[in-house]
N, C-alpha and C positions, 0 to 999 in steps of 0.2 A: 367631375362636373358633367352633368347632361347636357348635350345640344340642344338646338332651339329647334323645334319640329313644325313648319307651316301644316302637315296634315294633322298637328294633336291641336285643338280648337282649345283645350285648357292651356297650353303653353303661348295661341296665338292669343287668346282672351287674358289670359294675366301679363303680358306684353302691352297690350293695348292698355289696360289699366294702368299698368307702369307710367307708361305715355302719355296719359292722360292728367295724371297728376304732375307729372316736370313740366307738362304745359300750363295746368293751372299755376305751378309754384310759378313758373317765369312771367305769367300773365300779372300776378302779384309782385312782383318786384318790380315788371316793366312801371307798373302804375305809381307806386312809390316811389320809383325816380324821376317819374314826371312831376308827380306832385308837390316835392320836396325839392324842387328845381335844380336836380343834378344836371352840370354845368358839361359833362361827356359824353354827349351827342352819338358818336363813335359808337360806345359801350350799349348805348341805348339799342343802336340800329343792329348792333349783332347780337343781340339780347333777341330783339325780334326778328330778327331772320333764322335766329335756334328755333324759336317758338314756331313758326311759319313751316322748318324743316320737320317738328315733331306732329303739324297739322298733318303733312304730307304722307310723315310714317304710318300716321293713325289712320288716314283712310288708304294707304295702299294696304297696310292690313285688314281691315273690315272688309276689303272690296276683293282681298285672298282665300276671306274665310268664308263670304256668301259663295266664293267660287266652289270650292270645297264643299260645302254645305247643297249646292245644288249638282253637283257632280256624284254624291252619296244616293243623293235623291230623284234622279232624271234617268 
């Protein structure tokens, strides 16, 4: 199995992309449990504190790779 490489831009770019879909998928289920009046408040709030933690991966990547990207380039 390969490592995860912060200098290979396709490994940080399909990362993010990862990311960004398990945030969409959790932003769709958070919403379905509101709607649908699930009663586990709980389950809710650590639903979106995953979401909120995958916000935070996605832009400390983005904000790894403009580094990268302007260190090639400067």
């Amino acid at each position: 199995m390969r490592r995860f490489n912060l200098n290979d831009d396709s490994d940080t770019q399909f990362t993010i992309e990862q990311l960004r879909i398990e945030h969409r998928d959790l932003d769709e289920i958070i919403s379905i449990l509101i709607k649908t009046g699930h009663e586990d408040e709980m389950r809710i709030q650590r639903l979106k504190k995953k979401k909120l933690s995958l916000r935070d991966r996605i832009v400390w990547l983005e904000n790894m790779q403009k580094q990268h990207v302007s260190a090639e380039h400067g």
